[in-house]
C-alpha positions as CSV (number, residue, x, y, z in Angstrom):
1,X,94.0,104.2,88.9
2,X,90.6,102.6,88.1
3,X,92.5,99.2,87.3
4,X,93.9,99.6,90.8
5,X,90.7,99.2,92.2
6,X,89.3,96.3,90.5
7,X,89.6,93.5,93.0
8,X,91.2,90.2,92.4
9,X,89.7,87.5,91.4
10,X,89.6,83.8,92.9
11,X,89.4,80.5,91.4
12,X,85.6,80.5,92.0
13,X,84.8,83.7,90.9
14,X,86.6,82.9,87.7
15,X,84.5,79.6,87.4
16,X,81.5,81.5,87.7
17,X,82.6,84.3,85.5
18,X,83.3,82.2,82.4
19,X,79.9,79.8,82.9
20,X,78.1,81.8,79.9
21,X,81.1,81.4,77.7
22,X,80.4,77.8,78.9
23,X,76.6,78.1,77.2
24,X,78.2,80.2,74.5
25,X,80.8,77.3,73.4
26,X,77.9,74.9,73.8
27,X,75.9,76.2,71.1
28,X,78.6,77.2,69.0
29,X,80.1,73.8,69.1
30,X,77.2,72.0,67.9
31,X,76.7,74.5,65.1
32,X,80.3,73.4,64.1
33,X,79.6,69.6,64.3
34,X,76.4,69.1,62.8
35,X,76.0,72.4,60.5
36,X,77.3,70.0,57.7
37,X,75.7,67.1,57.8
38,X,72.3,69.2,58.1
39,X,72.8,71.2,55.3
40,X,74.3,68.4,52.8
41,X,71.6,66.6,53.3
42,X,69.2,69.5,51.8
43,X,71.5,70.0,48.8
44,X,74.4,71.5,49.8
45,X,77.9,70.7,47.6
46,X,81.4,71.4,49.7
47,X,80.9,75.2,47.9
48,X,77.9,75.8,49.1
49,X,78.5,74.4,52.4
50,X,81.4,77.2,52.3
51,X,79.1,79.6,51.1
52,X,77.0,79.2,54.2
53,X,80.0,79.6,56.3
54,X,80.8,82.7,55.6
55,X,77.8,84.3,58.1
56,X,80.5,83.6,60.5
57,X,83.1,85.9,59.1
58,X,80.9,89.0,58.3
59,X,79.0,88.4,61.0
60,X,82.2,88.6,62.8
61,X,83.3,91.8,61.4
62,X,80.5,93.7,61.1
63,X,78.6,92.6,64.3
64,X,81.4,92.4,66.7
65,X,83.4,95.9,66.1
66,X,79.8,97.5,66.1
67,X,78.2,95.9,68.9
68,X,81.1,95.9,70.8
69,X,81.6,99.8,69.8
70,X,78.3,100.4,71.0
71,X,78.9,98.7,74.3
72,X,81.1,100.5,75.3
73,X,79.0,103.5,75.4
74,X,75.9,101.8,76.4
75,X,74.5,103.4,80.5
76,X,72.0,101.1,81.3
77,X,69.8,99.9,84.4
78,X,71.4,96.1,83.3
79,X,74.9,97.2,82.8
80,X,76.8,98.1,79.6
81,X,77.5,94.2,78.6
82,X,74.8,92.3,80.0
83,X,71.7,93.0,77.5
84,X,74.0,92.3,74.7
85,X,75.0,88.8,76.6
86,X,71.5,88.0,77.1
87,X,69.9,89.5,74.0
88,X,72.1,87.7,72.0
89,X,71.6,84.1,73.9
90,X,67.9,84.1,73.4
91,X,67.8,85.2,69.8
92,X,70.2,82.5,69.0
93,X,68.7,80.0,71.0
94,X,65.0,80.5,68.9
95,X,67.5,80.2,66.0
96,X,69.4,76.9,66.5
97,X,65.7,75.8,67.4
98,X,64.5,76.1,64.0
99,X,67.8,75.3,61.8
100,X,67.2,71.7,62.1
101,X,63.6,71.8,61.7
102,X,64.0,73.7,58.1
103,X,62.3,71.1,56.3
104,X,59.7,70.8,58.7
105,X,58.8,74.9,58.8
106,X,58.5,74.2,55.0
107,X,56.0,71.7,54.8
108,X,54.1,74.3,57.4
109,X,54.5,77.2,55.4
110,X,53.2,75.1,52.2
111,X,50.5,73.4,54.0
112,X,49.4,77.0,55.2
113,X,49.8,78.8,51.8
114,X,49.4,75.7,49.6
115,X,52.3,76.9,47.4
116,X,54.8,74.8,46.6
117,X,58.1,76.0,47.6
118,X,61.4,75.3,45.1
119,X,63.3,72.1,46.1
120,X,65.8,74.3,48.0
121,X,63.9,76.4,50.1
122,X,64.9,74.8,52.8
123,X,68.4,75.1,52.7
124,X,67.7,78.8,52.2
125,X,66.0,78.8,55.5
126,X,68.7,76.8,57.6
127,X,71.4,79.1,55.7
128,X,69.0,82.1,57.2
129,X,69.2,80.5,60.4
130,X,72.9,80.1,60.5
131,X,73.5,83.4,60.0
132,X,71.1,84.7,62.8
133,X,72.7,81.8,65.2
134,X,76.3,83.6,64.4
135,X,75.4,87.0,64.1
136,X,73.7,86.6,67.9
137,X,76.4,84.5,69.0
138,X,78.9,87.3,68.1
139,X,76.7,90.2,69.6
140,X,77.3,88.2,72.8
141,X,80.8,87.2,72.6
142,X,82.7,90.3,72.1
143,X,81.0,92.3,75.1
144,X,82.1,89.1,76.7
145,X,85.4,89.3,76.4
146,X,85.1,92.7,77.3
147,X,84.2,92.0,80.8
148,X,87.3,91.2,81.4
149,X,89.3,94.3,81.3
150,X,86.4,95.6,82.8
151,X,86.5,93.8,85.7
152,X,89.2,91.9,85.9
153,X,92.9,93.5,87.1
154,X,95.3,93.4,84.4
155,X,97.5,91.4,86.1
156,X,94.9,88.8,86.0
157,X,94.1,89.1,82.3
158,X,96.2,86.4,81.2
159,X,94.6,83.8,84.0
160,X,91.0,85.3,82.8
161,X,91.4,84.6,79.1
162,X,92.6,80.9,80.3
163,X,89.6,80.4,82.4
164,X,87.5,81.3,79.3
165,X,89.2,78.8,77.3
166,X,88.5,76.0,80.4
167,X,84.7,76.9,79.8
168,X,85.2,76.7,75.7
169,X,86.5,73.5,76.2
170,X,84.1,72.0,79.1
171,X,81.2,73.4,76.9
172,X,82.5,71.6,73.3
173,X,83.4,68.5,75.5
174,X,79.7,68.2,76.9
175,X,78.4,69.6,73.3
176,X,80.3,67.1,71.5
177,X,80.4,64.1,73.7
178,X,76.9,64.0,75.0
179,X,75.0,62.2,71.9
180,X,78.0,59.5,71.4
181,X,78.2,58.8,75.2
182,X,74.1,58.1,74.9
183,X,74.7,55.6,71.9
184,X,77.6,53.8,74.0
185,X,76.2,54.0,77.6
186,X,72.6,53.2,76.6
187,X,72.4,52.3,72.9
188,X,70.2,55.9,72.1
189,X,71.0,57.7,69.0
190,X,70.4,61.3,70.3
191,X,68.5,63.0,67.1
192,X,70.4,66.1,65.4
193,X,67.0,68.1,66.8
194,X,67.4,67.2,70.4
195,X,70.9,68.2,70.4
196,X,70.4,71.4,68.5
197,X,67.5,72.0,71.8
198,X,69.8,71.2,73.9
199,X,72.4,73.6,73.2
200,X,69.3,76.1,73.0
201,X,68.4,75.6,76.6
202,X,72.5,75.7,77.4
203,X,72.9,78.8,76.1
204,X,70.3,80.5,77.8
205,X,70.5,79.4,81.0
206,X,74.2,79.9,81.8
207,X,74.4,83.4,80.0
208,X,71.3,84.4,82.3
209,X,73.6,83.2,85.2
210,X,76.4,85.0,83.8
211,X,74.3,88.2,83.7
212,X,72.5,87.4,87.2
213,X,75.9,87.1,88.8
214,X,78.3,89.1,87.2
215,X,78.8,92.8,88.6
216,X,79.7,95.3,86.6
217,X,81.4,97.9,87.9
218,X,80.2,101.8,87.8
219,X,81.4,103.0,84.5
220,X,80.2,106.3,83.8
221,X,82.9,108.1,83.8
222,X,84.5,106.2,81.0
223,X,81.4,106.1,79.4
224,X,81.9,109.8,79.0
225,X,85.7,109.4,77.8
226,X,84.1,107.0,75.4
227,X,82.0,109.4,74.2
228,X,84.7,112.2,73.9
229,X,87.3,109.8,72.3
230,X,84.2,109.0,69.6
231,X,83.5,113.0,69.0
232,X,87.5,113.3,68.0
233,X,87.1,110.0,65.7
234,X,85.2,111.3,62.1
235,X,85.1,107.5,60.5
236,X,85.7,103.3,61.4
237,X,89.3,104.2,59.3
238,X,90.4,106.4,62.6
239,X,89.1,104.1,64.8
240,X,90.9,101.5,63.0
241,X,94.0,104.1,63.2
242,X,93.8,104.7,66.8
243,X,93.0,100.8,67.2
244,X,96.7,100.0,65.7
245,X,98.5,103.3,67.3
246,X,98.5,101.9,70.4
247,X,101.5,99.9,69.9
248,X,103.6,99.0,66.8
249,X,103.5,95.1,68.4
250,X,99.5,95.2,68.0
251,X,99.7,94.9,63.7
252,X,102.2,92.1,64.7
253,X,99.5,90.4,66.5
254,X,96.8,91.3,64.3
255,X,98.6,89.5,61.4
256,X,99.9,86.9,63.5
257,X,95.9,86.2,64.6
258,X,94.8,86.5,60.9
259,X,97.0,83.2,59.8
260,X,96.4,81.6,62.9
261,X,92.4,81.4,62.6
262,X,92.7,80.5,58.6
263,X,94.7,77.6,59.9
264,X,92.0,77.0,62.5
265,X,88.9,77.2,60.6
266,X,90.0,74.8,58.2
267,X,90.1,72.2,60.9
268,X,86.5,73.8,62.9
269,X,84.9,74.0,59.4
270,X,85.7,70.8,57.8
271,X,86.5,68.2,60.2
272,X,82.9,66.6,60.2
273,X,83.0,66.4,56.9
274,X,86.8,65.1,56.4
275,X,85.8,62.6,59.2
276,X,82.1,60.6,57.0
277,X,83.8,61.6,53.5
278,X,87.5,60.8,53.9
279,X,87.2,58.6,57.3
280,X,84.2,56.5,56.6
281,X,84.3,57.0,52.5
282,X,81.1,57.9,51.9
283,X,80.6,59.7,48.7
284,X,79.0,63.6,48.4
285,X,75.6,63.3,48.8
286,X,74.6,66.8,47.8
287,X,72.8,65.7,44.8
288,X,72.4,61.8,45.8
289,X,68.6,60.4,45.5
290,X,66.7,59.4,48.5
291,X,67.5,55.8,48.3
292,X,71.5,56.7,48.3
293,X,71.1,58.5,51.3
294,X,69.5,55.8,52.8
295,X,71.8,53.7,52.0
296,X,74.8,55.7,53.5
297,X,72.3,56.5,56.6
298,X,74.2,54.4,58.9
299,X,77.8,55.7,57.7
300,X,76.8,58.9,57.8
301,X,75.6,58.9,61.6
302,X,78.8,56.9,62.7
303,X,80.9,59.1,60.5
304,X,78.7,61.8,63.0
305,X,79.6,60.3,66.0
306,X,83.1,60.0,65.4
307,X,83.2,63.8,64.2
308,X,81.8,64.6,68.0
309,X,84.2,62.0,69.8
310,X,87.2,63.6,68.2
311,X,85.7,67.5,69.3
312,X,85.4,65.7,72.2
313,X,88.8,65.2,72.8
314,X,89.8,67.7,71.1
315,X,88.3,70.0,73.4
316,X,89.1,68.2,76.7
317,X,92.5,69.0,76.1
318,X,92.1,72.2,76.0
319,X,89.7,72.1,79.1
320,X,92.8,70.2,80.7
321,X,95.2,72.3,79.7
322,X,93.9,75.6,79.7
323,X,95.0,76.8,83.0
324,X,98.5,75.4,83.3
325,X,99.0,77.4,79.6
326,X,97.5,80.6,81.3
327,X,100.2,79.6,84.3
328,X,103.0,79.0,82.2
329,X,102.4,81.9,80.3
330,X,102.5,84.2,83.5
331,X,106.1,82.5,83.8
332,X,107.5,82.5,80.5
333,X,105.6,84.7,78.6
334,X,102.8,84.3,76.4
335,X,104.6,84.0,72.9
336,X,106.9,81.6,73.8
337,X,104.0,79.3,74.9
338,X,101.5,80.5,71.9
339,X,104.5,79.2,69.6
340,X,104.9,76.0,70.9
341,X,101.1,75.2,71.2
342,X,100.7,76.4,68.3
343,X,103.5,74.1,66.8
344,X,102.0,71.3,68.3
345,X,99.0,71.9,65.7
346,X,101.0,71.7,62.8
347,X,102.2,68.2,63.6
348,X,98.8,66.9,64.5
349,X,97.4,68.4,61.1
350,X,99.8,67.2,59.0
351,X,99.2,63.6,61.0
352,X,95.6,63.7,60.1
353,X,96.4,64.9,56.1
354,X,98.2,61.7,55.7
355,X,96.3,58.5,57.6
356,X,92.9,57.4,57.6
357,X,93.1,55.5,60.6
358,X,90.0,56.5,63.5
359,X,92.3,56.0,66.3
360,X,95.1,58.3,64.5
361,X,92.7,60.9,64.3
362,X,91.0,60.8,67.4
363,X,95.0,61.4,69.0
364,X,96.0,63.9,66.8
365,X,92.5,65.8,67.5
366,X,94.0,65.4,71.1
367,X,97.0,67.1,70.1
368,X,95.6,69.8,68.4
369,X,93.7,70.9,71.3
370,X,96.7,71.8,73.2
371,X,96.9,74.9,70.7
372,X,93.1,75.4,70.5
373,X,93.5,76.4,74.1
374,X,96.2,78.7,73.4
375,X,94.2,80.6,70.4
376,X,91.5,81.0,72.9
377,X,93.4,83.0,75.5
378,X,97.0,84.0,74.9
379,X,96.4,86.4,71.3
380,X,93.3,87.9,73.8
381,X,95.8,88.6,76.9
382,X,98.8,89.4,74.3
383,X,96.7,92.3,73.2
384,X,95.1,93.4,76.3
385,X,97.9,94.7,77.6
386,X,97.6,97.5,75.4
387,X,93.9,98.9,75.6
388,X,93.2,101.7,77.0
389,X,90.1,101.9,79.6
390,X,87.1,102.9,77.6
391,X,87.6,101.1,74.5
392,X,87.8,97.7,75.6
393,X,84.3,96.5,73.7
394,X,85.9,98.8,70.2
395,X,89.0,97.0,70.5
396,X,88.1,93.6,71.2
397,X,85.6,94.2,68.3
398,X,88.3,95.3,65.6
399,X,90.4,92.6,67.0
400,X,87.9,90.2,66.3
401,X,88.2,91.3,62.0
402,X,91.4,89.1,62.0
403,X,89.6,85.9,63.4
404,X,86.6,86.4,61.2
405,X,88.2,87.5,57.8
406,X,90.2,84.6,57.6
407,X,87.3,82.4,57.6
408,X,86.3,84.6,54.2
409,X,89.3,82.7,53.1
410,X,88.5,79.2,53.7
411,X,84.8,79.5,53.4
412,X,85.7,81.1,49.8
413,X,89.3,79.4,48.3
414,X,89.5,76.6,50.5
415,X,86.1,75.7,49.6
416,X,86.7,75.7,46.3
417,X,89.5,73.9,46.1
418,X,88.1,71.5,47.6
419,X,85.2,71.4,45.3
420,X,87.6,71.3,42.6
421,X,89.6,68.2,43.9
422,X,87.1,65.5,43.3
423,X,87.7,61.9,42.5
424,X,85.7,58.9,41.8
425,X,85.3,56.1,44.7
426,X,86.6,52.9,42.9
427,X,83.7,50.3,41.4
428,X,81.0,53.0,42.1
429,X,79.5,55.5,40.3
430,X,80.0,58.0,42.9
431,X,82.2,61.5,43.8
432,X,84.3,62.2,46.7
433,X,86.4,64.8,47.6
434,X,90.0,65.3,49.2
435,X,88.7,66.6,52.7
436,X,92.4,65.9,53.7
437,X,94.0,68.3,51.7
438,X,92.2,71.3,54.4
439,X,94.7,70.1,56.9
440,X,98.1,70.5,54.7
441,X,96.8,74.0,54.0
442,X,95.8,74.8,57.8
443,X,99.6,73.1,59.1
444,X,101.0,75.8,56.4
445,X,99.3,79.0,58.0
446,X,99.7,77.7,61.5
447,X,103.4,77.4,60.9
448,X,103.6,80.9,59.4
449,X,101.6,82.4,62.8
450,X,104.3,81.0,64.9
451,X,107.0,82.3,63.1
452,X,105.0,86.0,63.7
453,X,104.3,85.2,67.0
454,X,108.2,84.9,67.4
455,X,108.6,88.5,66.3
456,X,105.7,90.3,68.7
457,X,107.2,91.8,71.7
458,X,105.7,90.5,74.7
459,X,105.7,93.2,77.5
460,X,105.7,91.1,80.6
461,X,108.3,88.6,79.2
462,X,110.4,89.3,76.3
């Protein structure tokens, strides 16, 4: 009956509903592209770069699921999702201030001190400030997507969740593109800082739109359900019980989700690197002397650039395609367009596991956004249609366990792998490492999550 009364939304008001996800993406994107080239050059080897990674997944599924838990409870003069939007943008916005200037806030702390810090102290300070960028971003995101059933009819869900992928793909566009389109437009090389400042003052300003625009409705009422559903629940295991009782499809999706996002973080992980190491061969640098990395300065920047073209493209597809999927799915269903977009990825990984040519890439990236788009909406509206009103921030929260514990999995064995696959770059006396082989492993789970997808039961569209 409440769902009845939520009104519809337009085009606009969806445009102005997904404008922090917009911010959100922004800073998230550039923590993606650059995260690696930052941290290498302090001392990181592709295992410890891993390492790092994984403040995403337990972030993900400790932050999410609680703060999204909590949400849902939350009575506030701001709203029961807004703090948490907002809280989390400026928190991660001091964070992705101070990643880049690690070495920088050592040779502070040492000058004020005058101890001498070990050599790595500074990669323990940008790994610190990783985790507080994707713990805040994560606060922020899943009482996000919990605005939508909250305010958004269910027969709109679908379009909603496609709307939030336009804004994840106009945000990495302008994320990724900006510094590349400086160099080519006006010959500037936009320092790794500036960008990291820029997608600081991104993410603040549209989430405070979001939050300054965005009404949320009066939900007191099922902040009291909430509150009597959380009396009957003793533990997170009956959560997690009553989380995959409300339909025997949901576990389908769940696992279908879990291979999906080990197939996508090898690509959202990796690619910077695959593109210097594998794409412009320059050797590990991890524990090269300050005249190597000199040397490989210029390779390293282009091999950069070309990393950000590619996201780029790879997520201006998805901006152009994100509605007509959301459109088609309201047709045809939403599995039978996840399982083609998603097919679409395994060919353009496999492409990229298997040529080194820049232009070849930058295509297949293209490709490959066409079922980035899809993982950001359709899993989202697949499940929706089975929450019950209250528990929107819980579920979206549990939900989000099976994007983040994947990433356990390729920041871990994929890492390692990768670590272990190592091979000496012909008439020099330097290492490099198959960054290719990420892709034939990502093409292999991606395949496997569209032949789940096949077997979930889609309620609007069989």
């Amino acid at each position: 009956m409440e769902d009845s009364n939520l009104k519809k939304f337009t085009a606009v008001q969806f445009l102005n509903f997904a404008l922090g996800f917009f911010g959100l993406q922004f800073a998230w994107q550039m923590r993606i592209i650059l995260s690696g080239p930052v941290t290498e050059s302090l001392g990181a080897s592709p295992l410890i770069y891993g390492l790092i990674w994984l403040a995403g997944p337990f972030t993900g599924m400790v932050v999410q699921p609680l703060v999204g838990a909590i949400s849902d409870k939350t009575v506030s003069p701001f709203g029961r999702r807004r703090p948490y939007l907002l809280g989390g943008a400026l928190i991660a916005s001091l964070a992705l201030w101070i990643f880049p200037n690690s070495s920088n806030v050592v040779e502070l702390l040492q000058h004020i001190t005058g101890v001498n810090f070990p050599a790595l102290t500074a990669l323990f300070i940008a790994a610190i400030m990783i985790w507080v960028i994707d713990a805040c971003i994560n606060i922020a995101q899943g009482p996000y997507r919990a605005l939508i059933p909250d305010v958004v009819p269910q027969e709109q869900h679908s379009i909603a969740n496609s709307f939030i992928s336009l804004a994840i793909g106009l945000g990495s566009v302008v994320a990724a593109g900006t510094a590349p389109f400086l160099k080519w437009a006006f010959n500037y090389q936009m320092s790794i800082n500036a960008q990291f400042i820029m997608a600081a003052v991104a993410f603040t300003l549209a989430m405070l739109w979001t939050c300054i625009t965005i009404k949320e409705h009066s939900i007191r009422k099922e902040v009291e359900l909430a509150h009597e559903a959380e009396k009957k629940e003793d533990s997170f295991w009956d959560a997690m019980k009553n989380f995959f009782a409300m339909s025997p499809e949901v576990s389908k999706i769940c696992l279908m989700q879990f291979f999906t996002w080990i197939g996508t973080m090898c690509l959202l992980i990796n690619f910077t690197q695959y593109a210097i190491h594998t794409i412009y061969n320059v050797p590990d640098l991890s524990n090269a002397d300050f005249t190597t990395k000199i040397h490989y300065l210029d390779a390293v920047t282009n091999g950069t650039n070309f990393s950000s073209i590619c996201f780029a493209i790879f997520n201006l597809i998805c901006f152009v395609v994100a509605i007509p999927i959301g459109m088609l799915s309201a047709k045809f269903g939403n599995k039978k367009v996840h399982i083609i977009s998603l097919i679409s990825m395994v060919f353009a990984y496999l492409g990229m596991a298997f040529t080194k040519s820049p232009i070849a890439v930058a295509v297949l990236m293209g490709l490959a956004g066409i079922g980035w788009a899809s993982i950001c909406a359709l899993p989202f509206a697949m499940l929706s249609q089975y929450i019950k009103k209250g528990t929107e921030g819980s579920v979206m929260g549990i939900f989000n366990i099976f994007i983040a514990g994947p990433q356990v999995f390729v920041c871990t064995l994929v890492a390692w792998f990768i670590s272990k696959c190592s091979f000496m770059i012909k008439d020099t006396v330097y290492i490099n490492h198959h960054w290719e082989y990420v892709f034939i492993i990502g093409a292999l789970c991606l395949l496997l999550s569209a032949f789940i997808a096949a077997k979930v039961k889609d309620i609007n569209n069989n």
